[in-house]
C-alpha positions as CSV (number, residue, x, y, z in Angstrom):
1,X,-35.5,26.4,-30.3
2,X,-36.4,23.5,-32.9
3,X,-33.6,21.4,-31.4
4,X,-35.6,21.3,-27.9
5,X,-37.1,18.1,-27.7
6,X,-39.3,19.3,-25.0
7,X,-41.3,21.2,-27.4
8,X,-43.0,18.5,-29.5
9,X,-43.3,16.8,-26.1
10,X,-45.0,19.3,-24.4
11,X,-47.8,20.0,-27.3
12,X,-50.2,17.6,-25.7
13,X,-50.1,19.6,-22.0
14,X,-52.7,22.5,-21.1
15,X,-51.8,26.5,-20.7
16,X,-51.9,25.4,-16.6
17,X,-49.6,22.6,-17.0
18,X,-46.9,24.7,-18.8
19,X,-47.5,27.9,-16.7
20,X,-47.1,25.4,-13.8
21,X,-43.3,24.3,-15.1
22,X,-43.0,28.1,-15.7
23,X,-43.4,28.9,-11.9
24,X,-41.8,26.0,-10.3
25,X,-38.7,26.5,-13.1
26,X,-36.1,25.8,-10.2
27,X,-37.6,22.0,-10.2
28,X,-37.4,21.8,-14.2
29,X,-34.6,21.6,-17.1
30,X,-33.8,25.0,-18.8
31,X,-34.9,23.4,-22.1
32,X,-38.3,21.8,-20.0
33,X,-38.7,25.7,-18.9
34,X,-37.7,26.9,-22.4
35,X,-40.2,24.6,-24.6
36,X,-43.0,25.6,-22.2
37,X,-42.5,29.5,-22.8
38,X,-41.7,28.9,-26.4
39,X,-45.7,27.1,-26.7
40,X,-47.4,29.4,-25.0
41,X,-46.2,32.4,-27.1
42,X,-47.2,30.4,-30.0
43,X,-50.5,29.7,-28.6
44,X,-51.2,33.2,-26.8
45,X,-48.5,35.7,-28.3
46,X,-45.9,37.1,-25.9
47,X,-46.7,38.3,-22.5
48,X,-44.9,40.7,-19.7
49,X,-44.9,37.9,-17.5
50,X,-43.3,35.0,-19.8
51,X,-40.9,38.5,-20.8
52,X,-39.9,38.8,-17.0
53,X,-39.3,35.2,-17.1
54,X,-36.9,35.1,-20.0
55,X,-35.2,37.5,-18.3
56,X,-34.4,36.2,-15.5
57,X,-33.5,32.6,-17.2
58,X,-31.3,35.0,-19.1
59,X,-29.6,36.9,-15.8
60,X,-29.3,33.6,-14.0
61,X,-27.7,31.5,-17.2
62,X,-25.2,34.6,-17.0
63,X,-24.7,34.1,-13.6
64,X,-23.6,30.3,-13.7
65,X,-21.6,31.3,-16.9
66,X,-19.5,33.7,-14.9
67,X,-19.5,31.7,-11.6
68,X,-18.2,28.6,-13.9
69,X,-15.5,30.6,-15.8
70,X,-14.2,32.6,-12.1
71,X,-13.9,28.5,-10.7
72,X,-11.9,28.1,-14.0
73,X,-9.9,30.7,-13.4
74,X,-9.6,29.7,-9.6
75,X,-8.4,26.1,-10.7
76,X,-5.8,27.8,-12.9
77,X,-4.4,29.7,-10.0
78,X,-4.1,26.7,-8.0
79,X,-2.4,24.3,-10.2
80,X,-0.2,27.1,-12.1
81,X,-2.1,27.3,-14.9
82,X,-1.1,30.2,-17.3
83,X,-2.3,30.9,-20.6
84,X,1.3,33.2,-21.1
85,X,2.6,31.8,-24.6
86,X,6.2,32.5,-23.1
87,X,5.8,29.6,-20.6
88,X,6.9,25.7,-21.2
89,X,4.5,23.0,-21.7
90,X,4.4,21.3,-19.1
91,X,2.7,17.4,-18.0
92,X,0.4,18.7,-15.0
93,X,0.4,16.9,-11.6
94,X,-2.6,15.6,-12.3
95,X,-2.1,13.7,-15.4
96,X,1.3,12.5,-13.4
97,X,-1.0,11.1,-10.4
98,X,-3.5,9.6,-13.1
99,X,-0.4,7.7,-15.1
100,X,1.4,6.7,-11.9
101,X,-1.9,5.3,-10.5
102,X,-2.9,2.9,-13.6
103,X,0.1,2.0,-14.7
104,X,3.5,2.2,-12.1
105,X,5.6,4.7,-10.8
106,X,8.3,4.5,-13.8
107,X,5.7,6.2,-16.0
108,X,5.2,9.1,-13.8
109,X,8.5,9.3,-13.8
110,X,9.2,9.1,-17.2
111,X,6.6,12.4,-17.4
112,X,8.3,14.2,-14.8
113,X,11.5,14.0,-16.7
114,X,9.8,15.4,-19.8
115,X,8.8,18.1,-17.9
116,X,12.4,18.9,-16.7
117,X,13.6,19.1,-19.8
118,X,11.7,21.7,-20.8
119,X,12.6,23.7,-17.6
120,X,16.3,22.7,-17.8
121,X,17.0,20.3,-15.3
122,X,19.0,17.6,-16.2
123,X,20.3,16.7,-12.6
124,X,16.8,16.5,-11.6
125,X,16.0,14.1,-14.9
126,X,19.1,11.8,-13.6
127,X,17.7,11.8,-10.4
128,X,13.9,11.0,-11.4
129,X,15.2,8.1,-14.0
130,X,17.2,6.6,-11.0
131,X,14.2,6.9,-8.5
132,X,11.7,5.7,-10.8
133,X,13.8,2.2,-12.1
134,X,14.5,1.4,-8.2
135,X,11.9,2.2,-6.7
136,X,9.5,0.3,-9.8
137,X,12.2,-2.8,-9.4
138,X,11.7,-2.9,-5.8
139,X,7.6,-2.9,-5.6
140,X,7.2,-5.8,-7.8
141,X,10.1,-7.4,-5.7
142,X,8.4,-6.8,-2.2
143,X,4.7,-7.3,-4.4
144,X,5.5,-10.7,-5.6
145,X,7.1,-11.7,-2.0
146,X,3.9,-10.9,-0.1
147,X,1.7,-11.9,-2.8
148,X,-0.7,-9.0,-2.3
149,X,-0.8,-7.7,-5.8
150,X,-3.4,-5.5,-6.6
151,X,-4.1,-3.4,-2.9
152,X,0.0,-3.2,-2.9
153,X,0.2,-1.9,-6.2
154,X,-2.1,0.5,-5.6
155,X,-0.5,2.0,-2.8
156,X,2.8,1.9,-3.9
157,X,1.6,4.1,-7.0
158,X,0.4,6.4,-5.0
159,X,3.2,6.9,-2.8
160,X,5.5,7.3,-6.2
161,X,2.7,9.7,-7.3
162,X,3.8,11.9,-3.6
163,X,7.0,11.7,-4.2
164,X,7.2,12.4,-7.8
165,X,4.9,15.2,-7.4
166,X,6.0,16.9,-3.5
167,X,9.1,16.2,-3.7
168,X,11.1,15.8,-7.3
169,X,8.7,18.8,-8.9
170,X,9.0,21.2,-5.9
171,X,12.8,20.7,-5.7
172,X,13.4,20.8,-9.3
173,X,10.8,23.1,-10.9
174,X,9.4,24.7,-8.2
175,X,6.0,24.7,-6.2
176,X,4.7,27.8,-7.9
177,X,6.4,27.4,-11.0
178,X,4.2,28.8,-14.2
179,X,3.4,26.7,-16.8
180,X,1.0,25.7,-19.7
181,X,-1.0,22.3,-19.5
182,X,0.9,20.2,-22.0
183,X,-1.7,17.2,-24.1
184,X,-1.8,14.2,-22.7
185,X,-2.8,12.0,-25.3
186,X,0.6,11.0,-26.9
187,X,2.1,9.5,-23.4
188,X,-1.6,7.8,-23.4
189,X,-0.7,6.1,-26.4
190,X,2.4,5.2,-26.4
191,X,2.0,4.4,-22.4
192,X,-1.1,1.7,-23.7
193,X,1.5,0.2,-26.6
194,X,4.0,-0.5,-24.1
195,X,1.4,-1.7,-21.3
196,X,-0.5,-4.3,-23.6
197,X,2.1,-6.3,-24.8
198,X,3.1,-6.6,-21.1
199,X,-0.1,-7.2,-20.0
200,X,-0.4,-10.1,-22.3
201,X,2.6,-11.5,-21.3
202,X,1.6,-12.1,-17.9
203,X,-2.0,-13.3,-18.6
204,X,-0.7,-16.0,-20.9
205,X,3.5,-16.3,-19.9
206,X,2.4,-18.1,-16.6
């Protein structure tokens, strides 16, 4: 309770002020609601009613606890998320979408084929490489001819992302395929080492 910072700040209001935040607690913090129990107890000594409260602070914090870890577990089911030690590591569609969309399609792709070879696909990894280098060659190629660089890019990306994603992984790994989320911080890093140097070339190569 010490680490509430409501409670030092709350020492200067009356018993009606806090009772006040007590009763009207769905328009307060739960630390605001918290710190306002806590001084009155030291001021007054428990009471059934700041009892009942705590209670129900209690029952409801449950509540959102278990409502928060059934979405979890909802989310999971959707994206074929398993916690099942037996199943391959895999670079979620998400973090595909997200590399994809900042950087180009290539690096999507280059995370799709990671993920096929953990599932065994090596005709789908052929086919992702070649997808990836043409159809990466060919956006800057019609990019640079319309001279619309950024918008384009953008939606380029995102179609790679659809295709990458609806298409290679369905085909190749499957739909509903179960699989463990796999870190995405190494391919962060070396995706940035790559992308700086490159960045830097076309700021100051023109």
């Amino acid at each position: 309770m010490n680490e509430n910072k409501f409670i030092e700040k709350f020492q200067h209001k009356t018993d009606s002020d806090l009772e006040n935040i007590i009763e009207n607690k769905g328009s307060y913090n739960e630390q605001a609601v918290s710190a306002s129990i806590h001084i009155l107890k030291e001021r007054n000594g428990k009471s059934s009613k700041l009892e009942t409260v705590e209670k129900e602070i209690k029952v409801e914090k449950e509540k959102t606890l278990i409502a928060q870890k059934k979405f979890i577990e909802e989310e999971k089911k959707k994206s074929n998320i398993t916690d099942d030690l037996n199943a391959p590591e895999l670079y979620s569609k998400r973090v595909i979408l997200v590399f994809t969309l900042l950087l180009s399609t290539i690096f999507g792709a280059v995370l799709l084929m990671s993920n096929m070879k953990q599932t065994a696909n090596p005709k789908g990894r052929i086919q992702v490489l070649i997808f990836g280098i043409l159809y990466t060659i060919a956006s800057v190629l019609i990019i640079d001819q319309l001279n619309l660089k950024t918008n384009l890019a953008l939606m380029f990306n995102f179609a790679g992302t659809g295709i990458l994603t609806e298409y290679f992984w369905n085909k190749f790994i499957g739909k509903e395929f179960k699989h463990r989320k796999r870190s995405w911080i190494k391919p962060a890093i070396i995706s940035t080492l790559i992308a700086i140097p490159l960045i830097l070339l076309a700021i100051y190569g023109q």
